[in-house]
C-alpha atoms as one frame of an Amber mdcrd trajectory, in Angstrom:
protein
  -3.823  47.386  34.489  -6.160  44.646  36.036  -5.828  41.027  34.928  -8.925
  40.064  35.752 -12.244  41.577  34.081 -15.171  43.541  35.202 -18.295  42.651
  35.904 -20.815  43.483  33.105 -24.605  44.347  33.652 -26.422  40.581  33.411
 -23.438  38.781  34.689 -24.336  36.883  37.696 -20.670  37.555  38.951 -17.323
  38.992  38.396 -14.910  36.616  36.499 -11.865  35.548  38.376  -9.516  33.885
  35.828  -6.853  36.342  34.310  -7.417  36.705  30.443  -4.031  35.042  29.296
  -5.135  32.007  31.360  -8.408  31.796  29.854  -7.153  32.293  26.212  -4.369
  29.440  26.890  -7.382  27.637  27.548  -9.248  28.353  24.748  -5.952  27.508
  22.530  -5.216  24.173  23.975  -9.137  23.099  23.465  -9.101  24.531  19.801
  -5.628  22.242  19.419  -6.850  19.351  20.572  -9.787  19.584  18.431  -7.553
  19.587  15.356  -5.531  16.616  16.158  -8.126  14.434  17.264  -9.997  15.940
  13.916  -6.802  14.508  12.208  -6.843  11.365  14.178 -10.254  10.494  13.212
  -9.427  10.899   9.579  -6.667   8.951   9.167  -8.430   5.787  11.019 -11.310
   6.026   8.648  -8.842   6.189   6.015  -6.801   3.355   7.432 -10.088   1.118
   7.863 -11.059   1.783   4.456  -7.673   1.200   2.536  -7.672  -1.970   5.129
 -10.507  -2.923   4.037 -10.045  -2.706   0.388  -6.857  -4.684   0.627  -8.224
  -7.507   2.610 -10.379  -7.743  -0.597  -7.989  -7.959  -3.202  -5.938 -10.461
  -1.000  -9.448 -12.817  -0.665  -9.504 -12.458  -4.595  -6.338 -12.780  -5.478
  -6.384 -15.790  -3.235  -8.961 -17.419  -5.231  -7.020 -16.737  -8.389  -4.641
 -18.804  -6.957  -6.440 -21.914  -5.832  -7.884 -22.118  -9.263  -4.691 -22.236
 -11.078  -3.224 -25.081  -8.006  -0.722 -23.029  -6.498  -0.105 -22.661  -2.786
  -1.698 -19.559  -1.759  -0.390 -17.939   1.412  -2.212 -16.126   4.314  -4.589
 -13.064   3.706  -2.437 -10.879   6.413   0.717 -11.746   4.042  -0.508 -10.549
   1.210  -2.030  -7.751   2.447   1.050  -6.512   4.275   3.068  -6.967   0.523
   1.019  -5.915  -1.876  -1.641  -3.381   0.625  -3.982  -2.084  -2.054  -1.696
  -1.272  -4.912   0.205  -4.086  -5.639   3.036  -2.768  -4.143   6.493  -3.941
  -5.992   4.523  -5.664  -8.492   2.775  -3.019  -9.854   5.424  -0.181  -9.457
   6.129   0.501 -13.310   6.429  -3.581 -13.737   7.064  -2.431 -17.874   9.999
   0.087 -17.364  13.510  -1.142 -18.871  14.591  -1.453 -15.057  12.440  -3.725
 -13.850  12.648  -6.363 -17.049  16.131  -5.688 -16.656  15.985  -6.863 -12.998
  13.404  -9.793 -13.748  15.872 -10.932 -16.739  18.820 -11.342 -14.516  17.097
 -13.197 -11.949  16.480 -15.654 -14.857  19.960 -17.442 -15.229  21.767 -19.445
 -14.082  23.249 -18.344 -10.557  26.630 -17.426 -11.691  28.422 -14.522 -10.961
  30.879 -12.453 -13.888  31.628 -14.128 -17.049  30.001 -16.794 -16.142  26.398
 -15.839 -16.067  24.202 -17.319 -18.348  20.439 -16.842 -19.432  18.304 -19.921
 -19.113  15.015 -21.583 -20.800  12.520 -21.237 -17.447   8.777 -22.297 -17.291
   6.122 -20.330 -18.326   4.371 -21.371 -14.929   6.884 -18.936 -13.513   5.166
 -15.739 -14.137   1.862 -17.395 -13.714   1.716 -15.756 -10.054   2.913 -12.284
 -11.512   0.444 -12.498 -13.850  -2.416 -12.980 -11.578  -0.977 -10.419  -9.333
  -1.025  -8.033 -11.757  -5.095  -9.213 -12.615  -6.023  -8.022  -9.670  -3.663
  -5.177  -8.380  -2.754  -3.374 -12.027  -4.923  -4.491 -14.759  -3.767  -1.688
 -16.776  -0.434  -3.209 -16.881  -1.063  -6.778 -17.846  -1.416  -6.491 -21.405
   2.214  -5.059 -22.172   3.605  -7.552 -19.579   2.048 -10.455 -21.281   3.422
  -9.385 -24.493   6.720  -9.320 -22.979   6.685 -12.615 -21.503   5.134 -14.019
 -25.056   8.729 -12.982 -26.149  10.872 -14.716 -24.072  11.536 -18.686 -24.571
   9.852 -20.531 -22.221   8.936 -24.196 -21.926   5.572 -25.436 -21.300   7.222
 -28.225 -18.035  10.808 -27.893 -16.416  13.194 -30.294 -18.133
């Protein structure tokens, strides 16, 4: 059996490559069509999801200038909270995340001696505007939980 084909009528001349060399060929094209096909998605998806998160950040920026709090850099944010909020909005209303947002309000001591405190209600103000722009569909319970808790208006 030849490895190389025979002429057929039209052909200007007989092909010299061996089949299996021309199919590995064929295969290795058809291969790196796919992952550049793959590439090319994920980078548009990338740029867009980019994209949207730089947005958020610039509004959730602004939120923060108008209530006077220090606002930090658009890269941060996006990097934290990308474009679903991240931490923040990761079930913030399950019992194990109040649980874990309770305990970090005391006050700092370790075993028997731990202690819940009265903190300021301007200390879910940034959660709270997080939440405005990341999870709206969350805000409503979360508010309602923070209405429960004792807070003072200033720190004493």
């Amino acid at each position: 059996m030849s490895t190389t084909t025979q002429p057929r009528a039209g052909d200007t001349g007989a092909e010299t490559q061996p089949t299996r060399e021309r199919s590995w060929i064929y295969v290795t094209a058809v291969v790196l069509l796919i992952v550049l096909a793959v590439v090319a998605l994920l980078t548009f998806r990338g740029a867009r999801q980019t994209a949207e998160a730089q947005e958020k950040a610039d509004q959730l920026i602004a939120s923060l200038e108008d209530a006077g709090a220090r606002t930090p850099s658009q890269e941060a944010i996006v990097s934290v909270l990308g474009t679903d909020g991240g931490a923040v909005c990761a079930n913030p209303n399950d019992a194990l995340s109040r649980s874990v947002l309770l305990a970090q309000l005391s006050n700092g001591a370790a075993g028997p001696g731990i202690r819940p405190v009265i903190v300021e209600q301007r200390l879910f103000q940034g959660q709270r505007l997080i939440m405005e722009v990341y999870c709206p569909q969350y805000l409503e319970e979360f508010q309602q939980f923070v209405d429960d808790l004792k807070l003072t208006e200033t720190g004493a």
